[in-house]
C-alpha positions as CSV (number, residue, x, y, z in Angstrom):
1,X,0.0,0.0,0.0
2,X,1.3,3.4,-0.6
3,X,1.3,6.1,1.9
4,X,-0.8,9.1,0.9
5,X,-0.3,12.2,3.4
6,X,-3.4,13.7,1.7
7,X,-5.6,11.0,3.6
8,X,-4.6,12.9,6.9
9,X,-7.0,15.6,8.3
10,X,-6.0,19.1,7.5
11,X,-7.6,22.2,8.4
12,X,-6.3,25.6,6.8
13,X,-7.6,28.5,7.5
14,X,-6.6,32.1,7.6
15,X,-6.3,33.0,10.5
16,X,-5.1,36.7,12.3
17,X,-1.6,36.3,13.7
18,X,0.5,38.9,15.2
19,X,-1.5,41.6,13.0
20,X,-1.0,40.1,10.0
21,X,-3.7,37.2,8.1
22,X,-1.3,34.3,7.3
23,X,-3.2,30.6,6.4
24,X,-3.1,28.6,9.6
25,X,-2.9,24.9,8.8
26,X,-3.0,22.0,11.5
27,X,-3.2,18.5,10.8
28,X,-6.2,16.4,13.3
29,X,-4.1,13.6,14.1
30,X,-0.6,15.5,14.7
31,X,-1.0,18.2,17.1
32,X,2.4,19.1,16.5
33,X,1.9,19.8,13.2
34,X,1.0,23.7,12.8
35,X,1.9,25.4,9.3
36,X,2.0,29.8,9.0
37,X,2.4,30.8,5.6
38,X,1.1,33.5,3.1
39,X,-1.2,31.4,0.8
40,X,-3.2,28.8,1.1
41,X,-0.8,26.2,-1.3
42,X,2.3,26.5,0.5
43,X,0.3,26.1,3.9
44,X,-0.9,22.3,2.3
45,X,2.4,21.6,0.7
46,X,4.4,22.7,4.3
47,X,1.8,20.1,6.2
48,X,2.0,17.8,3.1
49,X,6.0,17.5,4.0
50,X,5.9,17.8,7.2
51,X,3.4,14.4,7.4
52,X,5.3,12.4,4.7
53,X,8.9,13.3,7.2
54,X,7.2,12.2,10.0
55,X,6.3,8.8,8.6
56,X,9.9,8.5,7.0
57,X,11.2,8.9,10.2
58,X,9.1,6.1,11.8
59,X,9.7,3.6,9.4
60,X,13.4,4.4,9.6
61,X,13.3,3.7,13.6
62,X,10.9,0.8,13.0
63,X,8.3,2.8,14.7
64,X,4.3,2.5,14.3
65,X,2.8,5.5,12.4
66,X,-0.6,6.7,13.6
67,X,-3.8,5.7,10.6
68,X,-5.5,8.9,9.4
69,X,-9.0,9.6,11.5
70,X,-11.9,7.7,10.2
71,X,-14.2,9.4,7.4
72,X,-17.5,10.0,9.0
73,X,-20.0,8.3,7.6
74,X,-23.2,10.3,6.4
């Protein structure tokens, strides 16, 4: 199976910070993960990354990766 970071639950959102609007992006499962950039692209592709490293870095160390949340159902 391959590993898709785009299964993961991301928010973005732009968000007020410091007195400037910058696209906030956090990812559900990682609380770790938090993203501040100018558009809304680089947000997604900084979270993207920062998923896909995370899960490189586990299967390096031989570690268990956390599942992306379950879709609710309708």
């Amino acid at each position: 199976m391959i590993f898709d970071p785009d299964t993961y639950t991301m928010i973005i959102r732009k968000e007020k910070v410091d007195g400037d609007f910058l696209y906030v992006g956090r990812v559900a499962e990682f609380i770790n993960i938090t993203a501040y950039e100018d558009t809304y692209e680089e947000a997604r592709e900084i979270l993207l990354d920062a998923i896909q490293t995370l899960k490189t870095m586990a299967d390096e160390a031989g570690a268990p990766f956390p599942a992306p949340n379950p879709v609710l159902a309708e």
